[in-house]
N, C-alpha and C positions, 0 to 999 in steps of 0.2 A: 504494500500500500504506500501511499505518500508521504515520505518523508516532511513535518513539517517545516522545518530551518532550513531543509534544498525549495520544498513549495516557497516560502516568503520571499527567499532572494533573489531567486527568477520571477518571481510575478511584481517583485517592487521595480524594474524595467518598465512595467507599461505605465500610460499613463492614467489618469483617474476614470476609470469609466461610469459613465452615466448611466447606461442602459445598456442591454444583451434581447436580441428577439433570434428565435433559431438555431442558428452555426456562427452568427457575428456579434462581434461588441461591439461598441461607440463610446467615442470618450466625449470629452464636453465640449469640443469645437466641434463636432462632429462627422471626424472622423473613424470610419469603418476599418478592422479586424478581423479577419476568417481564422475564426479557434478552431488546430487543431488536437489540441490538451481535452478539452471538454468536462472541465473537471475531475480529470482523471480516468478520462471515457465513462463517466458516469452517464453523463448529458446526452447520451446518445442520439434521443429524440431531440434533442435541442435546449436552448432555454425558453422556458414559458410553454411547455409543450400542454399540449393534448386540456384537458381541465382541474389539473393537479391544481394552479391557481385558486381556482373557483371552489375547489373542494377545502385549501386551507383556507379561503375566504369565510367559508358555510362551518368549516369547524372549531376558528375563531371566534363567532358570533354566537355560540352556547355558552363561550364564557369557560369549558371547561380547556384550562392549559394547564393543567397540573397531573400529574403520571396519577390519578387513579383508575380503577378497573375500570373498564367502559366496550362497549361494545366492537370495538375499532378494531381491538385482536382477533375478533372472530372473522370479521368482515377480513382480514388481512389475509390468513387462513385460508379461507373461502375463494378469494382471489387468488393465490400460490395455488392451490390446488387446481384451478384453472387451465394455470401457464405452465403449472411443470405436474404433467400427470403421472397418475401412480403415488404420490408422496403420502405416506403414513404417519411420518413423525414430525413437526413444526414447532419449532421451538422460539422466543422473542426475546432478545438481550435491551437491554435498557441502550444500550450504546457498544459499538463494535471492541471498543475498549477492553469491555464484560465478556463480549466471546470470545473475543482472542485469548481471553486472561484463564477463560474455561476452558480450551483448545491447548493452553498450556501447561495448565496443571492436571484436567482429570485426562486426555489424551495423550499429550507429548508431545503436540503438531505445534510448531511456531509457524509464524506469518511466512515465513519463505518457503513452508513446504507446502502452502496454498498452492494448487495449480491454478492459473487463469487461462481458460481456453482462448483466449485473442492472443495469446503468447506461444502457448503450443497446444500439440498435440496432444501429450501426454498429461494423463489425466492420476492424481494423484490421491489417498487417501480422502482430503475434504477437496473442494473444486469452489472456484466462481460459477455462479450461473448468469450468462451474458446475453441480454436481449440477443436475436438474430442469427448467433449460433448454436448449436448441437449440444444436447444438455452432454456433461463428461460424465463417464462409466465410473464414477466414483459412489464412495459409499455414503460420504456428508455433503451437501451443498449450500452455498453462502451466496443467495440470490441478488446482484446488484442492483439497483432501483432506480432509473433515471431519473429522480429528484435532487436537482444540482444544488450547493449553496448550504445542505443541510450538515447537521452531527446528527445522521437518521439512526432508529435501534436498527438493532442487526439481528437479521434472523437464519437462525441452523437448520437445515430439513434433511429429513431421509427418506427414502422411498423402503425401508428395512424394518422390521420389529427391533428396534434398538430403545433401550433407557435411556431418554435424554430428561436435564433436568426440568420443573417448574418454569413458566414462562416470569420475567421481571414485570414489574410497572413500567410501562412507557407513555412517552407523550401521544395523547388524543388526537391534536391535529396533524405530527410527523404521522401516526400510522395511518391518517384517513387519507391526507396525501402519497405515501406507499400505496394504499391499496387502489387508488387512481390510477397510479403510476403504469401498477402491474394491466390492467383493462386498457390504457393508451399502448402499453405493449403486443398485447394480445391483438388490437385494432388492426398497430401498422403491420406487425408482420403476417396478417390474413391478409391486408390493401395491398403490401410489398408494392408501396406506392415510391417511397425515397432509392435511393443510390444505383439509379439507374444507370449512371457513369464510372469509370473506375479513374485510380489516380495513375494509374498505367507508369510507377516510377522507379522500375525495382532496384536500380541503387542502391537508392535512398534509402524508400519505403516498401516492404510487401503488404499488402491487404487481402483480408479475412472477413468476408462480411463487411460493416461500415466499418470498423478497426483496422487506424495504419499502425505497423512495427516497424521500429528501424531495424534496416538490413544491413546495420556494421555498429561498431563500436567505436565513440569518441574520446579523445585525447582530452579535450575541451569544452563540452557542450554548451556550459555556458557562452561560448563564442558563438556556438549555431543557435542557438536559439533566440541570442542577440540582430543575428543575419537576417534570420525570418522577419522577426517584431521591426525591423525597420525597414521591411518590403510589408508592413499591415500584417502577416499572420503571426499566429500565437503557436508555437509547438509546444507536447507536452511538459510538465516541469520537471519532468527528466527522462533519460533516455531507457532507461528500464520499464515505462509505461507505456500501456497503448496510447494511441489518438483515434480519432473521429473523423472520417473521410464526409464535409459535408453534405446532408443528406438532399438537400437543393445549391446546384450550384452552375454558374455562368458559364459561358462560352470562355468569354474574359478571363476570369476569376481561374478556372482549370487549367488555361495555356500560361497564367501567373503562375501559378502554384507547381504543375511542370518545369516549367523552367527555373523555378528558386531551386526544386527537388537537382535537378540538372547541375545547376550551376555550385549547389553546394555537396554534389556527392564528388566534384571533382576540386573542392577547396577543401575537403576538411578531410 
């Protein structure tokens, strides 16, 4: 996952953005950005996607923001079982913090022996579960949630009869926006209406679905990343992460983005 002290000092380069709609930011003159970080490829769908908005708009106005029991777990549940079928066991961490922290004491598994399918093939003890790709043959899964910007709870499932612990307290409006999340997932990848283009850059980048990887290792990265943000794109905040091939994008914008990919698989 994201380091935060590498996250800060690469994203204290950009300038103050105002607003984000889709795959772009904008800063306060009004200049455009094609991210392709995406908050850690979380943001898959974009930012402001689908009515995740409008759901933490409606779960705001009950007034309840405080982690007690509420009906949100169920509904969250309910959704998961939707988008990854077959699951038996669902478990809800207050915050990823708390499952990692469970993942290392009552299992053994630390955050590096996560497999993320946008990174490889190989599918590992617990696994990412990544909109748009192939669930992995693993035995635990830790479902990612296109809700950018959050400290979302984090949730362990299995498709197994295994003992997993009691679900935490979590926040009412992060889970009503999860369980949005999960349903604007389900939508696009029945519409498979986005990434009808690829970044065709393999250098650089290979792509997986809407997930770019880098195809080499840097000396420097904070140099490349520098190179991008002052041709307007954002890469991700480090090179061990995926990115997000935007899901709508220009004529313009792709022969940009080719040619940065171009121009710095032969600088760096």
């Amino acid at each position: 996952m994201i380091d935060g002290a590498y996250e800060t000092e690469l994203l204290n380069f950009l300038p103050r953005i105002n607003r984000a709609r889709g795959w772009r930011v904008y800063d306060k003159q009004g200049n455009r950005f094609i991210d392709l970080g995406m908050d850690g490829a979380r943001a898959v769908l974009g930012y402001r996607p689908g009515l995740v908005n409008k759901y933490i708009k409606n779960a705001l106005s009950k007034g309840v923001t405080t982690p007690f029991p509420s009906v949100y777990s169920f509904k969250l549940k309910q959704a998961l079982k939707k988008w990854i079928p077959g699951l038996r066991n669902i478990v809800i961490f207050r915050d990823s913090y708390r499952l990692f922290s469970y993942l290392k004491s009552e299992m053994g598994i630390d955050t590096h022996s996560i497999s993320d399918p946008a990174l490889t093939d190989y599918a590992s003890a617990v696994s990412y579960v990544r909109p748009f790709l192939s669930l992995p043959d693993s035995d635990f899964f830790i479902p990612v949630f296109p809700v950018p910007g959050f400290l979302l709870p984090a949730v362990l499932c299995s498709r197994k009869d295994v003992e997993l612990p009691s679900d935490e307290l979590a926040n009412p409006v992060l889970l009503s926006a999860m369980t949005r999340s999960v349903f604007d997932i389900i939508l696009a990848e029945k519409k498979n209406e986005f990434w009808q283009v690829t970044l065709e850059c393999p250098d650089f980048f290979t792509q997986k679905g809407p997930y770019l990887v880098f195809a080499r290792e840097f000396s420097d990265y904070p140099a490349v990343f520098r190179f991008f943000l002052d041709s307007g794109v954002i890469l991700p905040v480090s090179s061990e992460l995926p990115g997000v091939f935007p899901g709508e994008i220009s004529d313009g914008e792709l022969k940009k983005l080719q040619r940065l990919c171009l121009d710095a698989a032969s600088r760096f």
